[in-house]
C-alpha positions as CSV (number, residue, x, y, z in Angstrom):
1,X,-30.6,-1.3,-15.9
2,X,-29.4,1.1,-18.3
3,X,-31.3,3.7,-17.8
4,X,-30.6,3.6,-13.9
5,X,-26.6,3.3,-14.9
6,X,-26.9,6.5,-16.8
7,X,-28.8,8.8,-14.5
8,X,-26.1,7.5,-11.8
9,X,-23.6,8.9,-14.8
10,X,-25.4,11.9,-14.8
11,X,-25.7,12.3,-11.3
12,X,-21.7,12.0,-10.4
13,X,-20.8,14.4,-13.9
14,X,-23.5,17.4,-12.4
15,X,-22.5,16.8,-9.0
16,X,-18.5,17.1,-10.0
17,X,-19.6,20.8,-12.2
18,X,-21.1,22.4,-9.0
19,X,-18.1,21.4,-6.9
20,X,-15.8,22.7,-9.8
21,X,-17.4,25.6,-10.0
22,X,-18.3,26.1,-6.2
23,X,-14.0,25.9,-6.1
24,X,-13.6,28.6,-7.7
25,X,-13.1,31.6,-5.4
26,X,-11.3,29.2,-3.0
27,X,-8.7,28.0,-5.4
28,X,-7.5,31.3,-6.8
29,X,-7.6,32.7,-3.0
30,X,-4.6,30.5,-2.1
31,X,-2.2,32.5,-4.2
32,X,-3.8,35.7,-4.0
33,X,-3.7,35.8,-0.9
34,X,-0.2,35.6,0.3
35,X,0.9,38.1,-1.4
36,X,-2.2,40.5,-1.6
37,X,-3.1,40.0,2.2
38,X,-3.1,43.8,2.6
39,X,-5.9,44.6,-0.2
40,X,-8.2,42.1,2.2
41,X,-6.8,44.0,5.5
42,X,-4.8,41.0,6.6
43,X,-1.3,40.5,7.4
44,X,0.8,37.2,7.2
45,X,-0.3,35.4,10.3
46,X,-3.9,36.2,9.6
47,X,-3.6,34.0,6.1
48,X,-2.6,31.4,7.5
49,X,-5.6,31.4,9.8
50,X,-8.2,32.1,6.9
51,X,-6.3,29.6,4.3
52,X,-7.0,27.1,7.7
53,X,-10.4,27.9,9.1
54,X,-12.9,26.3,6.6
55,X,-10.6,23.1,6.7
56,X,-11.3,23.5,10.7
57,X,-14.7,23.9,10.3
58,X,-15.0,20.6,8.1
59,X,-13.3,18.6,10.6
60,X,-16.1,19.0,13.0
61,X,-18.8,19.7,11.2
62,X,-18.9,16.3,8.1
63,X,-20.9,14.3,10.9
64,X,-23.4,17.3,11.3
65,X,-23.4,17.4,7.6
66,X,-23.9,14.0,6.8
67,X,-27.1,13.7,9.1
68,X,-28.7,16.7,7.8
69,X,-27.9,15.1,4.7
70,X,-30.1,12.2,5.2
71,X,-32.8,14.3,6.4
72,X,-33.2,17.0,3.5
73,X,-31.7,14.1,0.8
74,X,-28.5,15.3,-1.8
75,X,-30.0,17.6,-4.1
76,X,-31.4,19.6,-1.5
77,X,-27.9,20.2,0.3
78,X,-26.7,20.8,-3.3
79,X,-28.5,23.7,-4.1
80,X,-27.5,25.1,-0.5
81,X,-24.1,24.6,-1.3
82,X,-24.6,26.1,-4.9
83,X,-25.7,29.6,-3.1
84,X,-23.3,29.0,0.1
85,X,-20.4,28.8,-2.5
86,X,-21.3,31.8,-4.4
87,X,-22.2,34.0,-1.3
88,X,-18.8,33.0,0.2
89,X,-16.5,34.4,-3.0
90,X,-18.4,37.4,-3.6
91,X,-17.5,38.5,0.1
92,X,-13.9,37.6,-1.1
93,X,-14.8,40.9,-2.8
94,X,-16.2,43.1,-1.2
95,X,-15.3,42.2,2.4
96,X,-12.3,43.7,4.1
97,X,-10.9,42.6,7.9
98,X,-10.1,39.5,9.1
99,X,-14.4,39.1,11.1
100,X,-15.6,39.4,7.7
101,X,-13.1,37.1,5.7
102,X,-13.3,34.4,8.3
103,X,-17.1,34.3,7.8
104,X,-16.5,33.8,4.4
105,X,-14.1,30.8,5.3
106,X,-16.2,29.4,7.7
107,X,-19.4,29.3,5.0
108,X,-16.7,27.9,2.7
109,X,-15.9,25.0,4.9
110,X,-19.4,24.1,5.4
111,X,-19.9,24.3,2.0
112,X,-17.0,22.0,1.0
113,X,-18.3,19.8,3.1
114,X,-21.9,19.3,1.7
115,X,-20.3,18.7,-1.3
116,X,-17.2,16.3,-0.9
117,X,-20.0,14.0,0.7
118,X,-22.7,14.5,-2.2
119,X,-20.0,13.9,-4.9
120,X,-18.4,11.0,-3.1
121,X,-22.1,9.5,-2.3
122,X,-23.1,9.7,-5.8
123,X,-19.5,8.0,-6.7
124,X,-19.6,4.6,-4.9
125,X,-23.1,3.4,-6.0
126,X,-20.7,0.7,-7.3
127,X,-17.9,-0.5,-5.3
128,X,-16.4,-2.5,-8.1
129,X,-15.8,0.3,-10.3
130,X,-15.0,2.9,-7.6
131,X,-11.8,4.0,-8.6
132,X,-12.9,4.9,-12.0
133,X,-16.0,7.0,-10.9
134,X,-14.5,9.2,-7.7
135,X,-11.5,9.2,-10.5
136,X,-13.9,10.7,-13.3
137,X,-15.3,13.0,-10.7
138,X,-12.4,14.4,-9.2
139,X,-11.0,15.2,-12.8
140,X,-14.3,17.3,-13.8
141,X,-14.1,18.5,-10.3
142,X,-10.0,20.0,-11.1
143,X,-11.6,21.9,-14.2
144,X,-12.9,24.8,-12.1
145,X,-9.8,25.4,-10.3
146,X,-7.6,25.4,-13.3
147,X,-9.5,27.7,-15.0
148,X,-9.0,30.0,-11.9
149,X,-5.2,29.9,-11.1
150,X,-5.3,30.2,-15.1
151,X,-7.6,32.7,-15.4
152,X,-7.9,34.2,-12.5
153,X,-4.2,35.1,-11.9
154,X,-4.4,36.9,-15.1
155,X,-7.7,38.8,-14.0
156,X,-6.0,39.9,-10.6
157,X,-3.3,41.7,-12.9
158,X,-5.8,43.6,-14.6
159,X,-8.4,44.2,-12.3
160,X,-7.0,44.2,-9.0
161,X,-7.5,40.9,-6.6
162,X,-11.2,42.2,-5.1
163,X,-13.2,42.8,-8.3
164,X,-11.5,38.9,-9.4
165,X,-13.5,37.5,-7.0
166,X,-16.5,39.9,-7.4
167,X,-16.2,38.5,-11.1
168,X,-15.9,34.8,-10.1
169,X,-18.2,35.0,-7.9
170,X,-20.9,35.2,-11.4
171,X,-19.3,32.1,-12.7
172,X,-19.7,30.1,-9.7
173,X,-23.5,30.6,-9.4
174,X,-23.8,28.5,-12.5
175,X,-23.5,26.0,-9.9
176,X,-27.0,26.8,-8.7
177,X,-29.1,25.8,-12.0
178,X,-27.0,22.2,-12.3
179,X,-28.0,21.8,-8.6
180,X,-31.3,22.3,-9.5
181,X,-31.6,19.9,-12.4
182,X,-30.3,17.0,-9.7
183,X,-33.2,14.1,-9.0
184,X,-35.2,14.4,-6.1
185,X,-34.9,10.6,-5.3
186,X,-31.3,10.8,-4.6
187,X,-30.2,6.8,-4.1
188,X,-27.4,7.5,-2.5
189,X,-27.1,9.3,0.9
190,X,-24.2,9.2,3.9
191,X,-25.1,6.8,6.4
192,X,-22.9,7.7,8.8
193,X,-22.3,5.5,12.2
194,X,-21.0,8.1,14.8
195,X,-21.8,11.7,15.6
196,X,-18.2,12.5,14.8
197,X,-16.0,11.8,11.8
198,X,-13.0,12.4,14.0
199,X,-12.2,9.3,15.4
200,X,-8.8,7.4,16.1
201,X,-7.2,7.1,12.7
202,X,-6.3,4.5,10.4
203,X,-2.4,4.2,8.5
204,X,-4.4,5.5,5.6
205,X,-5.8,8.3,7.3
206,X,-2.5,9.8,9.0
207,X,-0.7,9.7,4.8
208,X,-3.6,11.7,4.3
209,X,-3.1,14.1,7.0
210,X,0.5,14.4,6.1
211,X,0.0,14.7,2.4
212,X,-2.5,17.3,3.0
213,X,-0.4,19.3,5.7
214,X,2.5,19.2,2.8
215,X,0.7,20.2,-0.3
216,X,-2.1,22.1,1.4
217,X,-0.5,23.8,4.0
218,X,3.7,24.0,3.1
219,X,4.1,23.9,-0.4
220,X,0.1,26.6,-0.7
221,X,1.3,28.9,1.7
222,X,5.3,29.3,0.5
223,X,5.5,28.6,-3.0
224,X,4.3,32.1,-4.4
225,X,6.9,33.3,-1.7
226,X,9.8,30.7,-3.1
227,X,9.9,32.6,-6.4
228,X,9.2,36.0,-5.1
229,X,12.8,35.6,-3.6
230,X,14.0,35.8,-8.0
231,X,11.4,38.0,-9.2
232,X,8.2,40.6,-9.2
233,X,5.8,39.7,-6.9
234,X,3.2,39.9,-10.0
235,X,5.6,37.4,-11.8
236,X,6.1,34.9,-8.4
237,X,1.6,35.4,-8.3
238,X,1.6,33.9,-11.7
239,X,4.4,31.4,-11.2
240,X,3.1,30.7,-8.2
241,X,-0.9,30.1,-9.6
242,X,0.5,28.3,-12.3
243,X,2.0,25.6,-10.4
244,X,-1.1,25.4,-8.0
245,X,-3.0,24.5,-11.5
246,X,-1.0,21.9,-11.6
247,X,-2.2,20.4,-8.6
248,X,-5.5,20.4,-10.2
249,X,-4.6,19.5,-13.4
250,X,-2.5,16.7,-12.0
251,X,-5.5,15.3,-10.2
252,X,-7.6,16.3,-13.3
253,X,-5.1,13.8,-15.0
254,X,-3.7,11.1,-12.4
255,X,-7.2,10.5,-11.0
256,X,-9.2,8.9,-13.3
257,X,-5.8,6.7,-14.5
258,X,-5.3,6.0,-11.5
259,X,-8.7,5.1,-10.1
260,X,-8.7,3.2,-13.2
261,X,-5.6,1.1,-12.2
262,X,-6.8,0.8,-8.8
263,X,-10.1,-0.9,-10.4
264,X,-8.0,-3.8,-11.9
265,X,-4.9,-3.8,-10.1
266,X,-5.5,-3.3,-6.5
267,X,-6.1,0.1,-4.6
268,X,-3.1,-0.8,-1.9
269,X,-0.8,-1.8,-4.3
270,X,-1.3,1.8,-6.2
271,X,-1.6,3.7,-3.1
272,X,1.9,2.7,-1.7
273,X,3.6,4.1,-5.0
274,X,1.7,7.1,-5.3
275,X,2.5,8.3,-1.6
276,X,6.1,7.6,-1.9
277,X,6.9,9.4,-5.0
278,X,4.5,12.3,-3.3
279,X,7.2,11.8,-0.8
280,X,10.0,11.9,-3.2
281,X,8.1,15.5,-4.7
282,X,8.5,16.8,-1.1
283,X,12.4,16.6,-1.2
284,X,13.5,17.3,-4.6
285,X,11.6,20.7,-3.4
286,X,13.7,20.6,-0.9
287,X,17.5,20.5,-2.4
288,X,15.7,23.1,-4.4
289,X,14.7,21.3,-7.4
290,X,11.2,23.4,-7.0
291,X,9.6,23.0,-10.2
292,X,10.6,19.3,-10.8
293,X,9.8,18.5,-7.3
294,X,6.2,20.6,-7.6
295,X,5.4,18.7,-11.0
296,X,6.1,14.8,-9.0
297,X,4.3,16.2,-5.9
298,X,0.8,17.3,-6.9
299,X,0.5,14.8,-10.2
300,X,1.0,11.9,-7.4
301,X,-1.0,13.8,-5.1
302,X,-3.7,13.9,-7.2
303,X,-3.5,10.2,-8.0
304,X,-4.5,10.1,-4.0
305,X,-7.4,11.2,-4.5
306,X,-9.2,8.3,-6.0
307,X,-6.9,6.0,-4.6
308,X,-7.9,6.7,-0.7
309,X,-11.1,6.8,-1.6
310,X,-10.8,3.6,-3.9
311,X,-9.1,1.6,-0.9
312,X,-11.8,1.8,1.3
313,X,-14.7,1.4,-0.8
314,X,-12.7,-1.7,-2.3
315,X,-12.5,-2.7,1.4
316,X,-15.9,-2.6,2.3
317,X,-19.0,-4.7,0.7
318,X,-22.1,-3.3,-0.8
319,X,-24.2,-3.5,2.0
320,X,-21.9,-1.7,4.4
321,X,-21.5,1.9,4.8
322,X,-18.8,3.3,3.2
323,X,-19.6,7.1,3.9
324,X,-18.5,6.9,7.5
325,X,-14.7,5.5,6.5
326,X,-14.9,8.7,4.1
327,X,-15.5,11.1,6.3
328,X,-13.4,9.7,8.7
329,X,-10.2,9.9,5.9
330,X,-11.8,12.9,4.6
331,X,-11.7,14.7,8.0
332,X,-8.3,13.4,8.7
333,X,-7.3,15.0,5.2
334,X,-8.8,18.4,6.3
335,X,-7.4,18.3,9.4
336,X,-3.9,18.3,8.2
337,X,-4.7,21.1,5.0
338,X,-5.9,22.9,8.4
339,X,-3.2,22.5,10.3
340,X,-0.7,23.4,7.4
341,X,-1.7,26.4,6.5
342,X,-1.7,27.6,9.9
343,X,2.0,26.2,11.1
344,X,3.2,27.1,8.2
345,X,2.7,31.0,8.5
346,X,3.8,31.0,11.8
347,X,6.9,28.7,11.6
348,X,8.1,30.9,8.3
349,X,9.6,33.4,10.9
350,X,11.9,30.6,11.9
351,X,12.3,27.5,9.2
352,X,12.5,28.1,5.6
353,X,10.1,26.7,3.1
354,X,13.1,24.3,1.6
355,X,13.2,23.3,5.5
356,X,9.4,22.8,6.4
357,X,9.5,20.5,2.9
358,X,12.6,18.3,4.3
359,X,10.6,17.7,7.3
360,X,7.5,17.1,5.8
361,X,9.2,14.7,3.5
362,X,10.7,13.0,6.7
363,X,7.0,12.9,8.4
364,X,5.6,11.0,4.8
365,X,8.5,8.2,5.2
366,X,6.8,7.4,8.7
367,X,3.8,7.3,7.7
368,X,4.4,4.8,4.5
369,X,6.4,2.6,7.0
370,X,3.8,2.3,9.3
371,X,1.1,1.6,6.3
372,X,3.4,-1.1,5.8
373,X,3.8,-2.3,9.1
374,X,-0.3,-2.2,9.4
375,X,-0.7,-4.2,6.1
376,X,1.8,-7.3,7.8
377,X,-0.1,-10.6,7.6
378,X,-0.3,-11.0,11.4
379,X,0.7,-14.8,12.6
């Protein structure tokens, strides 16, 4: 049994380093591209369209994915999404116009899809310890996009946004060779009940929506623009980046403790908590507490990430499927980190970011109250 334990180990860490590095390009584009949207011939409606489109594309497209999946087996659709991921960053490059960015959005969703799927298949081989594996995962997953907003804000200063991503685009196809040292005989593959991961959603998958709308959407699009109000817009880039690390290194950190809690605990029990303070992140942001507020939002935020995850495969037994609940929640997640983005550079022309944050924080009190109402013991 050991030996079977430790390739499943090795399976989740090499899956997690693609993802992280497949990340990459996407990561650092979030606050690049607010500010730099005329050095990739785009104005400010336009990024929130391309900042939207691959989370589109993924909404439709993870019950497509998960079939071809089955067909072609995990390592396979690895080492597509290894080149995909690279291919899609170097265009951040060298491609100019919104045709030719929202290609490279569009491969990106597909892309992100593949993987979220592989990484979350290779997670819940054991439902018991669920929390503690997608947590592990999501925390070498985080690595990649830290070292980007990090990194990579630094690089833009010096070498201009498009040869960043022409440079990043070298590191992420590192991604290719761990693809290829993956097993053929993948033992875990999506499974996946319907054509489409879209259906009617659970309590747990409208938080998600609303958490990723928020934190996606709000807080990506308008925080680089929040502190470009006090300073440089070179300063408010590397403000900006170095709060959206946080959102990575706050899942980098809260996952795996909390997947690990979840594991002994309860998942429910943690979820609850973790979306309300997310909820609490959303106001202090709000009354203009922005870092503080930031800091509570995306380290709880990240503790979501295992703990959705952890809830439903806690949920289920080891003989059900538990990849189509996932991409159910999953495409529920994009959908609102697609919808975000997109309101949110349209609604700036009327609401304030301080304002869009109130309401969002308003939206995440419904949603925990009717979790709570769902979770009633009926009589």
């Amino acid at each position: 049994m050991a030996p079977h334990k430790d390739s499943n180990w090795s399976n989740i860490i090499a899956s997690s380093a693609i993802m992280s590095l497949a990340l990459l390009g996407d990561a650092l584009l979030y606050a690049v591209l607010p500010v730099y949207a005329a050095d990739f011939g785009l104005t400010l409606p336009w990024v929130g369209v391309m900042l939207s489109a691959n989370r589109f594309v993924r909404v439709f497209a993870y019950g497509a994915i998960a079939r071809i999946t089955v067909l072609l087996g995990l390592r396979k659709m690895c080492i597509i999404a290894a080149i995909t991921a690279t291919v899609s960053t170097a265009i951040y490059g060298f491609g100019q116009g919104p045709a030719v960015i929202l290609f490279a959005r569009i491969l990106w969703g597909l892309t992100y899809g593949i993987l979220v799927l592989a990484t979350l298949s290779y997670a819940v081989t054991s439902r018991k310890s669920a929390g503690t594996r997608i947590g592990i995962s999501q925390a070498i997953q985080r690595s990649g996009p830290i070292l980007a907003l990090l990194a990579g804000a630094w690089l833009v200063g010096r070498v201009g946004p498009n040869m960043a991503f022409m440079l990043i685009a070298i590191l992420t196809a590192l991604a290719l060779p761990l693809a290829l040292r993956l097993p053929h005989d993948a033992t875990a593959k999506p499974k996946p009940k319907s054509s489409s991961a879209l259906r009617r959603p659970k309590p747990i998958d409208i938080l998600f929506f609303l958490q990723s709308y928020g934190v996606d959407g709000v807080f990506a699009i308008t925080i680089t623009l929040i502190f470009a109000r006090e300073t440089s817009v070179a300063n408010a880039v590397m403000s900006g980046s170095a709060l959206l690390a946080m959102r990575h290194f706050g899942e980098a950190i809260a996952a795996p403790l909390f997947g690990w809690i979840a594991d002994k605990l309860g998942a429910s029990k943690v979820f609850i908590g973790a979306a309300t303070l997310t909820m609490l992140g959303f106001i202090f942001v709000a009354i203009g507490w922005t870092v503080l507020g930031a800091m509570i939002m995306l380290i709880f935020r990240g503790a979501l990430a295992s703990l959705g995850p952890a809830v439903i495969a806690q949920s289920t037994s080891e003989a059900d499927d538990v990849i189509g609940p996932l991409a159910r929640m999953q495409a529920w997640r994009d959908l609102g980190a697609a919808c975000g983005p997109l309101a949110t550079g349209f609604l700036l022309t009327i609401l304030s970011p301080e304002v869009q944050h109130a309401l969002v924080a308003i939206a995440l009190g419904m949603g925990i109250s009717y979790w709570l109402y769902a979770k009633r013991p009926r009589h």
